[in-house]
C-alpha positions in Angstrom: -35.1 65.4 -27.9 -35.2 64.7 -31.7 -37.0 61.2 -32.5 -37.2 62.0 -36.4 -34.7 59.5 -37.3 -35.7 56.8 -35.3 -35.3 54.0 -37.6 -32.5 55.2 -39.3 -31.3 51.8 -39.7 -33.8 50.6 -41.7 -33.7 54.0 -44.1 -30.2 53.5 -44.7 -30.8 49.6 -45.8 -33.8 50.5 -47.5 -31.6 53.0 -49.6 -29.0 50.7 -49.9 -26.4 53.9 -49.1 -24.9 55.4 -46.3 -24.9 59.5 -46.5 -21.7 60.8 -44.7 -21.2 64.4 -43.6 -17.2 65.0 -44.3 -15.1 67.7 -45.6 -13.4 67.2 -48.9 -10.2 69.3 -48.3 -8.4 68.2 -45.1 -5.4 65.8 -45.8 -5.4 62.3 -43.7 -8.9 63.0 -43.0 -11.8 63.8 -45.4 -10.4 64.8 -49.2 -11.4 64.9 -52.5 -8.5 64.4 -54.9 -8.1 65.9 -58.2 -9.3 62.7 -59.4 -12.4 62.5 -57.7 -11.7 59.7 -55.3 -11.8 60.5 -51.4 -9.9 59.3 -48.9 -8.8 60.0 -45.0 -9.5 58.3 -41.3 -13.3 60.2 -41.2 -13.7 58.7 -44.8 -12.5 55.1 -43.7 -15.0 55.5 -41.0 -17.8 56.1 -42.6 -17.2 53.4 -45.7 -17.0 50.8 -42.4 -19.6 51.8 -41.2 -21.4 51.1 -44.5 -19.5 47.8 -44.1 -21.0 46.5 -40.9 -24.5 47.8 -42.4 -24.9 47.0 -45.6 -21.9 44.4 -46.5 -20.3 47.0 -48.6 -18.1 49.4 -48.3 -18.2 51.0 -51.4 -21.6 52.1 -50.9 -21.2 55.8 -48.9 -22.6 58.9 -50.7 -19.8 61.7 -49.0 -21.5 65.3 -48.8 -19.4 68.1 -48.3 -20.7 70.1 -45.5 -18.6 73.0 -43.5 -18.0 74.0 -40.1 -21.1 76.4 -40.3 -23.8 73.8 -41.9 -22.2 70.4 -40.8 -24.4 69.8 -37.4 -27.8 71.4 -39.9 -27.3 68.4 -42.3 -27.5 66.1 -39.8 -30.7 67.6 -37.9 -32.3 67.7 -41.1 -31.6 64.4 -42.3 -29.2 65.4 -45.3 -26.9 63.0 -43.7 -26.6 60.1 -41.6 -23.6 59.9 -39.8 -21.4 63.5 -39.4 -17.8 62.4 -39.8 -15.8 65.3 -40.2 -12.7 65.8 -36.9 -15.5 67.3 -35.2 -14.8 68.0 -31.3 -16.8 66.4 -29.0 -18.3 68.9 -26.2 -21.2 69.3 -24.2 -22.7 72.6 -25.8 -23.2 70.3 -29.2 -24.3 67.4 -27.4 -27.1 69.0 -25.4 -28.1 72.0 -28.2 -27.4 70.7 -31.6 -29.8 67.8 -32.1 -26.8 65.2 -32.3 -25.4 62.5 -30.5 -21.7 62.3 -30.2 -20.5 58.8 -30.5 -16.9 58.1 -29.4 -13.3 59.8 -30.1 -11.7 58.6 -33.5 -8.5 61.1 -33.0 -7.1 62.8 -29.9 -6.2 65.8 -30.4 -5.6 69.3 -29.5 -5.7 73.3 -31.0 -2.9 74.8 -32.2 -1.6 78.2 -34.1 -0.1 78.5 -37.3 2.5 81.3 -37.8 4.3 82.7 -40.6 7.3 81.5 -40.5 9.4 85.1 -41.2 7.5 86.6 -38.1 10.2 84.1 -35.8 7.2 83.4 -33.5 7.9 80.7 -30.8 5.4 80.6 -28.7 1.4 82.2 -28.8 2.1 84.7 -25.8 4.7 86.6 -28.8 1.0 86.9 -30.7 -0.6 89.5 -28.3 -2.3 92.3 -30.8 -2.4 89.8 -33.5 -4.7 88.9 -36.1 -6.3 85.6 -36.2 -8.2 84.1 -39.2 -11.1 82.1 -37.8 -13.9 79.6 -39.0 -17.6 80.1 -37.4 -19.1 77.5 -35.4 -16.1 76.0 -34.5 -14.6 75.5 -30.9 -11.7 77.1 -31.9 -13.1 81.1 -31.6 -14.2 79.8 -27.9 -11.1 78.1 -27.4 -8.8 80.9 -28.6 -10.7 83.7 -26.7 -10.6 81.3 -23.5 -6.6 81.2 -23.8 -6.4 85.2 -24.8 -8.7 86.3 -21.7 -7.2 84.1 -19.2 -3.0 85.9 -20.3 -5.1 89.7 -20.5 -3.8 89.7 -24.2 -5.5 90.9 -27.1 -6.5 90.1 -30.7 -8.6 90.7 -33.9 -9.9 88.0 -36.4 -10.7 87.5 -39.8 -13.9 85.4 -39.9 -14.1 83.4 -43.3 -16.5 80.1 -43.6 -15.0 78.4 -46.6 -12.3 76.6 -45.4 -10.2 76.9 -48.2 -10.8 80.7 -48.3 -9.8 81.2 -44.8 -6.1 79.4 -45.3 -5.8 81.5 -48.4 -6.2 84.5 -46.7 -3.6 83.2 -44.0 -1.1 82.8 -46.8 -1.4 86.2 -48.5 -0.7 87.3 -45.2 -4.4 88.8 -44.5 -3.4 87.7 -40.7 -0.5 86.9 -38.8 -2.1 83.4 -37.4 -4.8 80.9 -37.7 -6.0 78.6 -35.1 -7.0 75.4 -35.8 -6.9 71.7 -34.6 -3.2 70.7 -34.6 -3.9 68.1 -37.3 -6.0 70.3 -39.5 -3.3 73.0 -39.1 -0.5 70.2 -40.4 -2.5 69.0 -42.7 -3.3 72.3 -44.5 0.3 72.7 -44.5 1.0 70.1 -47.1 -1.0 71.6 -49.5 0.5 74.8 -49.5 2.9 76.4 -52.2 5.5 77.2 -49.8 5.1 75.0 -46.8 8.3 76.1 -45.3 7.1 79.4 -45.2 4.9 78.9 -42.2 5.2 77.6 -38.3 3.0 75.5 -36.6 3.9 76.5 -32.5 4.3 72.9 -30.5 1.9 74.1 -27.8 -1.8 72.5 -27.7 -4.2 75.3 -25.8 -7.2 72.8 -26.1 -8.1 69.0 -25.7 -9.8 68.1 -29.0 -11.8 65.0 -28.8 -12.6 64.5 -32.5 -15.6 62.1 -33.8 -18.7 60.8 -35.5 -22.0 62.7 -34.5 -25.3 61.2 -35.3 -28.8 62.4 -34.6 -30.3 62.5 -31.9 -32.8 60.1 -30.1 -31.9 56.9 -32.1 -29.6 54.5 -29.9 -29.9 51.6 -32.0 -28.0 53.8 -34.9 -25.3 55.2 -32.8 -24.5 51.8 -31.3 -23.7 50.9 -34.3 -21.4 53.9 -35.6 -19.8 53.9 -31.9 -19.2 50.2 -31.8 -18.0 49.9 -35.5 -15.2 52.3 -34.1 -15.0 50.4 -31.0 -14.6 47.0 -33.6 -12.0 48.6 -36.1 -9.8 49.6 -32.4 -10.4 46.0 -31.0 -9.3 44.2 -34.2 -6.0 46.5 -33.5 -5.4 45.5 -30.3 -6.4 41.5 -30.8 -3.4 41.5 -34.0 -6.7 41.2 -36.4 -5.9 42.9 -39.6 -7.5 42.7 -43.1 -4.8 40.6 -44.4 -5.8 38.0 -42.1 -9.3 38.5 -40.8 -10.0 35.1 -42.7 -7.5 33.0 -41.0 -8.1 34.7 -37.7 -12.0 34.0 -37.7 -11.4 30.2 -39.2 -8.5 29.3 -36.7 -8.2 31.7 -33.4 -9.2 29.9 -30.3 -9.4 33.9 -28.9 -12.9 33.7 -27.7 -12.6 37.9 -27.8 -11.8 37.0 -31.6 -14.5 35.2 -32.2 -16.8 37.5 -30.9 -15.2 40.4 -32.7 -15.5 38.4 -36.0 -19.4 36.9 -35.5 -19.0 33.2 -34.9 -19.3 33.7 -31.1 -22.3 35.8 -29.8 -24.5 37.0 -32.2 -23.9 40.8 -30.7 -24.5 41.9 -34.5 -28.0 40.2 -34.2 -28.5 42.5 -31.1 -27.4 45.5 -33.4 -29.6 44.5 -35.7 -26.7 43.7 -38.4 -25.3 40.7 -39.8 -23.1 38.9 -36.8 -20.6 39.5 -39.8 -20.6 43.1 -39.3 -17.1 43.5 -37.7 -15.8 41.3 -40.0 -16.6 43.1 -42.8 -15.8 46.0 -41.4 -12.0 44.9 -41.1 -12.0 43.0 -44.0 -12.6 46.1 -46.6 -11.5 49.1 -44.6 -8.8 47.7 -41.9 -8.6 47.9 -38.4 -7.4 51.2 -36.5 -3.8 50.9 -36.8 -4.1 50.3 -40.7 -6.3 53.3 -41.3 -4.1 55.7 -39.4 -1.2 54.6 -41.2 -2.6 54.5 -44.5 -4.0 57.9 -44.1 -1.6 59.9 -41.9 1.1 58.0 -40.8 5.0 57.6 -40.9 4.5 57.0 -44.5 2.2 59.8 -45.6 3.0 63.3 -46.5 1.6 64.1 -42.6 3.9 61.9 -40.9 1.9 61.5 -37.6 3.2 60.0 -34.7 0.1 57.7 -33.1 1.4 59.8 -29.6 -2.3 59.7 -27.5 -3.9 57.9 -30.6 -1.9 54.7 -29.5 -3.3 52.0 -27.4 -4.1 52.3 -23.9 -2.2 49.3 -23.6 0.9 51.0 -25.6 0.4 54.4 -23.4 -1.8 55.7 -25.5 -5.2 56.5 -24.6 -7.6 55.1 -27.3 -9.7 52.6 -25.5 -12.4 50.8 -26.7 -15.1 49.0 -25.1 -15.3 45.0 -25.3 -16.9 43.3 -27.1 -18.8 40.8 -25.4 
């Protein structure tokens, strides 16, 4: 087990940044814009994380990494916290140096088609060509599902993402494999988006989350239960619009934990008991960051579907606070 980053706390306040691991050209998630601002759910994750450590969430340094070098960076210490809809399995937990901290998006794998090809489900894909991204679960995943039916297939192995879904589009390979929210996301960006299928069926559960390095609980308390916080404040009705009035006036002792003025459980973190708070105040809780970033009102048009509450029939649960 790993003990180089220890005391990663205290690096990241002594630096007075947070280094985030993200990708910069999935919609909803982690982008770049033309503009050179980013924005998605792994994005508003990390910049409350920065939140609950160092009062601000402005201060995040976002390093692109890829599928290939993401879990490297973190080993290393290029980054501190890997938030990039990475799956969450036990290869990565026990080989890769890297602590997984809890599920930000359910999800599953999917298959784009083109749209011409009049594909409706993956069995119509036996013999076909896949284009695939190393080190990712989805070349296990695919080759699981393949093996099990006796079909076949070929791939087109490309690590650049944005390479690979270029070659899908000049027709280089009949599919490509993905998680369901990548796949839809890519989708929006493309010239023709009409011109392509994404099937309905999910061959994979796809936990997807924050890894951290290994061997230091004390930081992935705190990128776990900053998650945990921003799903609580959700379902407690505690939004950034009024965090204020909620920690002056609630008589919701689960509030008043959330928000620091019960508790001290940021003291134990080694935080501000303000941590949540600030968290929420500058980023929002769950429900706002999913909207804002892939919801009803986004190009993406998500439904929450297992992303809602447990106690909406969902399954995102997150631990107490207390």
């Amino acid at each position: 087990m790993s003990t180089a980053h220890a005391a990663l706390l205290e690096d990241v306040k002594s630096r007075d940044t947070l280094r985030c691991g993200v990708s910069s050209d999935k919609a909803g998630f982690s982008y770049l814009t033309d503009d050179g601002e980013w924005s998605g759910m792994d994005v508003d994750l990390c910049r409350s994380v920065a939140a609950a450590v160092l009062g601000d969430a402005s201060k995040v340094d976002f390093v692109v990494t890829t599928a290939k070098n993401r879990f490297t960076a973190l080993a290393s210490g290029e980054i501190d916290v890997l938030s990039r809809a990475t799956t969450w399995t036990a290869s990565r937990d026990a080989n890769l140096g890297a602590d997984f901290t809890t599920p930000w998006f359910y999800d599953g794998q999917g298959v784009m088609t083109h749209a011409d090809f009049e594909v409706s489900s993956i069995e119509d894909l036996d013999g076909a060509v896949f284009c695939l991204s190393p080190g990712t679960t989805s070349e296990q995943n695919l080759e699981d599902y393949f093996g099990r039916r006796d079909m076949s297939y070929r791939t087109v192995v490309i690590e650049k993402s944005t390479e690979l879904y270029n070659a899908f589009q000049q027709g280089r390979c009949d599919a490509i494999t993905n998680d369901m929210s990548g796949l839809a996301s890519r989708r929006t960006q493309f010239a023709d988006p009409e011109a392509f299928t994404l099937l309905p069926k999910a061959i994979s559960k796809e936990p997807l989350g924050a890894y951290v390095p290994q061997g230091d609980a004390q930081w992935r308390d705190i990128v776990t239960w900053t998650a945990f916080a921003l799903m609580n404040a959700e379902e407690l009705g505690v939004t950034s619009e009024n965090v204020d009035e909620m920690r002056d006036q609630s008589d919701n002792p689960n509030v008043a934990r959330l928000l620091g003025t019960d508790g001290h459980i940021g003291e134990r973190f080694g935080l501000e008991d303000a941590w949540a708070y600030q968290a929420i105040k500058q980023v929002g809780n769950y429900e706002e960051i999913f909207n804002r970033n892939v919801g009803p009102d986004t190009p993406l048009k998500f439904d929450r579907g297992l992303n809602r509450l447990w106690s909406e029939d969902g399954i995102l649960y997150a631990a107490p606070i207390r």
